[in-house]
N, C-alpha and C positions, 0 to 999 in steps of 0.2 A: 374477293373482287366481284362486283355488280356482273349482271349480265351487258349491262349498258357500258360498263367501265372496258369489260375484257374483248366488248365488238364494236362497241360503236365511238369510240374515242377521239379516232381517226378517223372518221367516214370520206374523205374527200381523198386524204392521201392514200389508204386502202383500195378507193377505188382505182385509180392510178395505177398501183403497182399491182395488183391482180388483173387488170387489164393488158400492160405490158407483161407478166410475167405468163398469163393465158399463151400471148402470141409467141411469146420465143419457147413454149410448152407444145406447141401443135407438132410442128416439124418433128418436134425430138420424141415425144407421144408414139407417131406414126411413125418413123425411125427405127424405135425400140422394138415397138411393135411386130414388123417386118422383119429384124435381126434376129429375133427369137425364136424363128424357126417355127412357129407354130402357124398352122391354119385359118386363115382370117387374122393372119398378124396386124395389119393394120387398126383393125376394129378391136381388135383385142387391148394393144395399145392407150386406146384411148379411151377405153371401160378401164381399165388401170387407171388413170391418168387423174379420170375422173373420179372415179371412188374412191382413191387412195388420197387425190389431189383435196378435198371437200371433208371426209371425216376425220383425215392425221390434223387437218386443222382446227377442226372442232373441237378434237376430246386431247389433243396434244400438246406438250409443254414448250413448243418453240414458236411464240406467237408471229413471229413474222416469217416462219419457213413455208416455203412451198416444198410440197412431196409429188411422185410421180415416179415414172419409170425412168431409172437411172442406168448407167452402164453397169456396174458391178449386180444388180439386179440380174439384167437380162443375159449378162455373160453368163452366169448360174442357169438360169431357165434355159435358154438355149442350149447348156451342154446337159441338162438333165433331161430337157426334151428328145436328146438326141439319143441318148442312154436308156429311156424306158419305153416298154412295147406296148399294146393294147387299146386299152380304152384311152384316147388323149384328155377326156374328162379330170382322167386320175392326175392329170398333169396341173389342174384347178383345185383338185383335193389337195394336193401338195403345199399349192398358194395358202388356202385356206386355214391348212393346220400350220402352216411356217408364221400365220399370224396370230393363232391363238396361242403358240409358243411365245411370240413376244408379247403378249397380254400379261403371260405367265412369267416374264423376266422382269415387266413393269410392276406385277404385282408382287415379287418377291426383291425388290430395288434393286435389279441386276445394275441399272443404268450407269450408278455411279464407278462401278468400273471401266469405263472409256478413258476413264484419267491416267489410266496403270497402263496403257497399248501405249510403249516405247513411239519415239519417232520411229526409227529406222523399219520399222514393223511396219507404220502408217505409210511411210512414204517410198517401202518397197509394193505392199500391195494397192495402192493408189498407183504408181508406176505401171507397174503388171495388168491391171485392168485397162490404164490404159493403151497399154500394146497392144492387149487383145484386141480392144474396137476397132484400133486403126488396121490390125492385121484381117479382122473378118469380112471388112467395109472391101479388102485391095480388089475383090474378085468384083464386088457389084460396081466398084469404079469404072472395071475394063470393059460393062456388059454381061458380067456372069452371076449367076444364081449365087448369093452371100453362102459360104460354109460354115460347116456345125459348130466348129471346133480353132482355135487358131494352128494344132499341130496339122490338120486336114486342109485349112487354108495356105498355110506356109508350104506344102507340098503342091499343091495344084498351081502355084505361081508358072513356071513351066508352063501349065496348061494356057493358063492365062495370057501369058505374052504372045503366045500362039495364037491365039484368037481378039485380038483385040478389036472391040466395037467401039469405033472410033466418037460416033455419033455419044453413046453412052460416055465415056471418056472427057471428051468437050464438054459436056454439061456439069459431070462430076466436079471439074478443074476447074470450071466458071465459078459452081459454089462455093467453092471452094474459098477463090479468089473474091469474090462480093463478100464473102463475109469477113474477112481478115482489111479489105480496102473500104467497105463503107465506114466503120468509127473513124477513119483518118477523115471522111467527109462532115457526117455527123451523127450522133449516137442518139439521136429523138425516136427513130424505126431500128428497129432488132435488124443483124444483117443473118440470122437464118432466117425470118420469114423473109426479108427482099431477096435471099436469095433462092429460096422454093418458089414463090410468087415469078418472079422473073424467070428463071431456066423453067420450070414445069409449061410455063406459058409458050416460050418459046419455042420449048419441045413438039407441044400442039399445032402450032401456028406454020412450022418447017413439016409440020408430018414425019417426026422422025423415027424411026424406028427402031425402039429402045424396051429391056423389058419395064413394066411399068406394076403399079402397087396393084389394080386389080379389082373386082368390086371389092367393095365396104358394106357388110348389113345394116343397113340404117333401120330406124327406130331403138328402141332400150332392151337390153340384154335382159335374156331369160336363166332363170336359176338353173345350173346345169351339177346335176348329182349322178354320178355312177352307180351301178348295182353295186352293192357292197361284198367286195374282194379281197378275204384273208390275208393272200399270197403279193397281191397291191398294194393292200398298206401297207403290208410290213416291208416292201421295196418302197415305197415313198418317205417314212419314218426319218432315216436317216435325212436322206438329199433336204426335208421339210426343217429339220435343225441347222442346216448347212445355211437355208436361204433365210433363215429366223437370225441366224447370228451376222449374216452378211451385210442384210436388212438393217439391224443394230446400228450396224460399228459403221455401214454408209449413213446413215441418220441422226447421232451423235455425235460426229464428226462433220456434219453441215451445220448442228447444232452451234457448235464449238464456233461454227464461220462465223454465224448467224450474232451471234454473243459477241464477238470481236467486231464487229461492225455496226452492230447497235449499240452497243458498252451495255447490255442486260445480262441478265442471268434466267438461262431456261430450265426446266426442270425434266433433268434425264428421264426418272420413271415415269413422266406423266407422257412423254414422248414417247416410249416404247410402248405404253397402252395406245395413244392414239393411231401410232403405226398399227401396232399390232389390230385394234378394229379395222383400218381401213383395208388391210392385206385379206385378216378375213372374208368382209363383203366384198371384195374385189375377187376372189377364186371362187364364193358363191356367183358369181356374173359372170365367169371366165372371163376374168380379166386380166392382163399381166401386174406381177407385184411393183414394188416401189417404193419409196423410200426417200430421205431428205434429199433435195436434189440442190446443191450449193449453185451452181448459175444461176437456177432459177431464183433461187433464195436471194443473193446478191443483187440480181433485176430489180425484184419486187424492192427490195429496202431502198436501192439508189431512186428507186420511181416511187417514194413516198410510202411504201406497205410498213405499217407496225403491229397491225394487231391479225388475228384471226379471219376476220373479215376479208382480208384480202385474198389469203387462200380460199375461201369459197368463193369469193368472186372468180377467182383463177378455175377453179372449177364447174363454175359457173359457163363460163365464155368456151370453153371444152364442146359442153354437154350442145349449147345451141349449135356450136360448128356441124359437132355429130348430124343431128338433127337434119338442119338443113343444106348443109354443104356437103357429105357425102360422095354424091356423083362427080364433085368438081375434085376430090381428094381423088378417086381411085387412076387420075390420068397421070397422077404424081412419078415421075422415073425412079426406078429404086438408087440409080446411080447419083441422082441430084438429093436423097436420102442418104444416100453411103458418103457424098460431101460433106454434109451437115452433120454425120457422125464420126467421121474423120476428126474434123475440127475435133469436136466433144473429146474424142480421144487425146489428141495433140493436151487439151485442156487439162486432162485428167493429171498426165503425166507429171510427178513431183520436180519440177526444171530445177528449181533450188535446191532440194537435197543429192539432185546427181553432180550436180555442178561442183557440190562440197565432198565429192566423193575420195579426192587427193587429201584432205583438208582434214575432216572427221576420223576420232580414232578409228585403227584399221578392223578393231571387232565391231562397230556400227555399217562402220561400212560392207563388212560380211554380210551382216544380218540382211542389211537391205536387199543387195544382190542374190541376197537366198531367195530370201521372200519373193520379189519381182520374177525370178526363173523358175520355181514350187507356183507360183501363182499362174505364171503362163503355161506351162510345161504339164503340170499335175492337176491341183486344187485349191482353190481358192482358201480354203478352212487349213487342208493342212498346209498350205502356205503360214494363216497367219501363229497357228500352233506351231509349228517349226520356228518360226520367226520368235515370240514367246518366250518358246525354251531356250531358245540362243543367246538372246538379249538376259535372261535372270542368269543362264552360268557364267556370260562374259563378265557380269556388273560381281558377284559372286566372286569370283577370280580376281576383279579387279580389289574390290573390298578386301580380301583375304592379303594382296598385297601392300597393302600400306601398314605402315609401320603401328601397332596397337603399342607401343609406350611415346608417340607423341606427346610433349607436353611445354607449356607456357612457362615460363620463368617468371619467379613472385615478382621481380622488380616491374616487370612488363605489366602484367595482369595488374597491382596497384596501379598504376599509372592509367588502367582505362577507367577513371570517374568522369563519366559523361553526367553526374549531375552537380560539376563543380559551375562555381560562379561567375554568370558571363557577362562581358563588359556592353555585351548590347543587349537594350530595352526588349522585354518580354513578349511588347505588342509585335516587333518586326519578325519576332521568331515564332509567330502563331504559325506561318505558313510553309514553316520547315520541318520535316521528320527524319528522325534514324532510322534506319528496317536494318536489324540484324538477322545475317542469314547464315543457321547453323546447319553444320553436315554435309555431308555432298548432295549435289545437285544434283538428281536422276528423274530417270523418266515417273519413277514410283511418286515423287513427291514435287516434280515441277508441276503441276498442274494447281496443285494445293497452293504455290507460290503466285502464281499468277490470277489464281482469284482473289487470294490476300492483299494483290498489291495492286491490283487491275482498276481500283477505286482513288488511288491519289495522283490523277489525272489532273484535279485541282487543287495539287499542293505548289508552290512555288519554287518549292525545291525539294528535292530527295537525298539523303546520305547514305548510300549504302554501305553495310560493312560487310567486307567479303572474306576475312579473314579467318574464318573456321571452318571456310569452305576447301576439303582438300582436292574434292575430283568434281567435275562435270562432265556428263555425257551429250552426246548429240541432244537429245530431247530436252535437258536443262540447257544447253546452251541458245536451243532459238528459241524457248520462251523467255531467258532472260532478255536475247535480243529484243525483240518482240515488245516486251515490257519498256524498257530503252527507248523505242522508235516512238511507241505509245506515250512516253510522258513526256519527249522533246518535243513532239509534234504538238504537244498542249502548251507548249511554252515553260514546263517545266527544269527546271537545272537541275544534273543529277551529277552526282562526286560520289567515285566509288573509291573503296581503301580497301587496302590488306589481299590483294589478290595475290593468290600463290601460282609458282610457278604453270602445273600444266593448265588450270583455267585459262590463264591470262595465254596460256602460248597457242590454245584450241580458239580464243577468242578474236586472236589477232590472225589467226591460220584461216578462219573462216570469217574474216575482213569485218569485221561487227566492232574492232577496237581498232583501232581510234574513231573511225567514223561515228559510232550512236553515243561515243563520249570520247570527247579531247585527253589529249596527255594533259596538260591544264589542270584537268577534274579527276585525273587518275591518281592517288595517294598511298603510300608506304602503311602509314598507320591512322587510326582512325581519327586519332586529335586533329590534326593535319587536315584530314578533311572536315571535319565539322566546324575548326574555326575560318577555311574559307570560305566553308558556306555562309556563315556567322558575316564575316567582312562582308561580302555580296551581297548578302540580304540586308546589311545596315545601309551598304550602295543603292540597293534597288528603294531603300524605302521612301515615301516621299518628305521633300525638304532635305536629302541628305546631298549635303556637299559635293 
């Protein structure tokens, strides 16, 4: 692809959405910034924001994401910041090396295993990250300096209720509320900048007396390198593969957004290097790291962003704020900050896979709940290695029980010639296909299923045959969903056959059957459904009776 192909394709709707996706970036920049515990949080923030925001888009495979400082980022740096002694430089050496590790995952095509991380893995430490935010945020809500840690924050609540700054509080809770009540008005202005803009403002205007963000060093950050320390890197070593793999799997998995809502296809390892470049120069500038940031990503598409372009524009709109707005940042209350990350948190949290938590067999369900409590409790990494290991020996156990002499009776097996002769014309059935789908559904190989199929969007009708499938797990069942919602909403007609009992009893347990296919479209064996499709498509064609 051209240079002109891969930037300038989109120029007007690029603009657009890196402009919108800059502004709903600033608050959460400065946010991040601040949570993390570090020194010049703010400005550190949004040297992150920026440099990670401007080169993951340039050298990386997800043309329409924005990057930048995310929660599952900053929860890591925070509690590593809180963890290591000395020089806080070395705290940048960490960034810097956790990015040339993902250079080294893109140049060795690590990426493509993001497909093989189970749901319940995902959507326990997506959950977990977001408890943390909202648990670190409770203290600057009340008026109190944010905590390192969420076990440290969950303990000082006592403290907290005890001292409650009311003034700080109100402003929190207004953010809180503007941004959850303005889309009910209208969605043209982001409601975290209307609601930073509004309460910071008003904050000033009452003279209230709230702790607040503080200065910001304005002008461009200086390379910041430590004396070089045996005993320091080899205490940073670890924690710098913790926020390399963190980085990853939050990036790859905005990717996955990003992909679902474009209907493209990005390219994992070109992602991890351009992550990985931007985390580098951003720890050379002591900047905080960052990572595919799915809101922001979502902004930019819905406001017209497709290509590259837009993320540097997004980056772009950052760096002049920095520049010149500065002074007006540092009256910012951390409390109308800890609103706006609040929310992010609420966001974070997987609402759908807890909701199916009755629903989902009971060993996904474990997994999750591990994960989500090793995530808040312990560690993010051996959260999702715990999680990992749990998810392969349950799927293992589960394989080891089904019956190995299964088999089809001759009379059955002749009777499937799907390439017998049909009574309706050739042309009507251009726009009909069979997908037969062998084996069980798991999280190893749903992924695989959903790019296979992710493209007959504009088929007129689909036949699935489900009939060889004996088990599905949580992760095969919402990307069959998923797949479902995706072809109905295209106008597509989908008839599915042969479902065996526990699919069919996990699908209607977690309400996805009947609703994204009728009893109607649902069939015994596969003849059955392909000559209804057969009759409906001689209906739908034109001139038919």
């Amino acid at each position: 692809m051209s240079l002109k192909d891969r930037f300038f394709s989109n120029v007007r709707g690029d603009l657009f959405g890196g402009l919108t996706a800059g502004v709903v970036a600033l608050p959460l920049a400065l946010g991040f910034g601040v949570a993390s515990g570090l020194e010049n949080g703010a400005a550190i923030g949004m040297y992150g924001a920026i440099c990670v925001g401007v080169l993951a888009a340039i050298f990386g495979g997800t043309p329409s994401q924005i990057s930048g400082p995310t929660g599952p980022m900053t929860v890591v740096v925070a509690g590593l910041a809180a963890s290591l002694t000395g020089d806080p430089a070395w705290i940048f050496v960490m960034v810097t090396l956790s990015g040339l590790f993902q250079i080294a995952m893109g140049v060795l095509r690590l990426g493509q295993y993001i497909n093989y991380v189970p749901y319940p893995v995902v959507s326990g430490f997506m959950s977990g990250i977001g408890v943390i935010v909202i648990v670190l945020q409770f203290g600057a809500l009340l008026g109190h300096p944010p905590a390192s840690g969420p076990v440290k924050a969950l303990l000082g609540v006592p403290g907290y209720l005890e001292a409650i700054n009311f003034s700080a509080l109100g402003l929190g809770a207004g953010t809180v509320a503007l941004i959850y009540a303005l889309p009910l008005i209208t969605k043209a202005v982001p409601g975290t900048l209307v609601g930073l803009i509004v309460m910071s403002t008003g904050s000033v205007m009452l003279g209230m007396d709230v702790p607040r963000i503080g200065m910001i060093p304005s002008g461009l950050p200086a390379i910041r390198l430590p004396e070089f320390d045996l005993d320091s890197f080899r205490m940073i070593l670890v924690p710098s593969l913790v926020l390399a793999g963190v980085g990853a799997i939050d990036s790859l998995l905005t990717s996955l957004v990003a992909d679902n809502v474009t209907k493209t296809r990005h390219d994992s390892d070109r992602e991890l290097l351009g992550q990985g470049i931007g985390n580098t120069v951003a720890g050379l500038i002591g900047g905080l790291p960052g990572a595919g940031a799915t809101m922001r990503t979502v902004v930019n598409v819905s406001s017209g962003g497709r290509s590259p372009l837009s993320g540097v524009v997004h980056g772009m709109l950052l760096l002049s704020l920095l520049l010149v707005f500065g002074p007006l940042a540092e009256q910012i209350p951390l409390s109308v900050l800890a609103g706006i990350l609040f929310t992010v948190g609420i966001g974070i949290v997987d609402k759908r896979g807890l909701s199916h938590l009755r629903a989902v067999p009971r060993g996904d369900a474990f997994v999750m709940l591990t994960v989500l409590g090793l995530t808040v409790f312990v560690d993010l990494m051996w959260a999702v290695a715990a999680g990992m290991v749990a998810a392969s020996l349950i799927l293992m156990k589960r394989m080891a029980d089904m019956d190995p002499a299964a088999h089809t009776p001759l009379s059955e097996a002749a009777s499937r010639d799907f390439g017998r002769e049909s009574k309706v014309p050739e042309e009507v059935l251009e726009g009909v296909y069979l997908v037969e789908v062998h084996g069980s559904l798991f999280f190893g190989n749903a992924g695989s299923l959903q790019r296979k199929l992710s493209g007959l969007s504009e088929a007129e009708a689909v036949v699935v045959d489900m009939g060889r499938v004996p088990y599905v797990d949580q992760s095969g069942a919402y990307v069959f969903a998923d797949l479902l919602e995706h072809l109905t909403e295209h106008g597509t007609r989908v008839y599915i056959a042969g479902l065996q009992a526990e699919p069919s009893d996990l699908m209607h347990r977690l309400g996805f059957l009947p609703r994204l296919c009728s009893d109607d479209h649902l069939f015994d064996v596969i003849e059955q459904a392909i000559e209804q499709a057969e009759q409906d498509a001689h209906q739908q064609a034109p001139g038919a009776a």
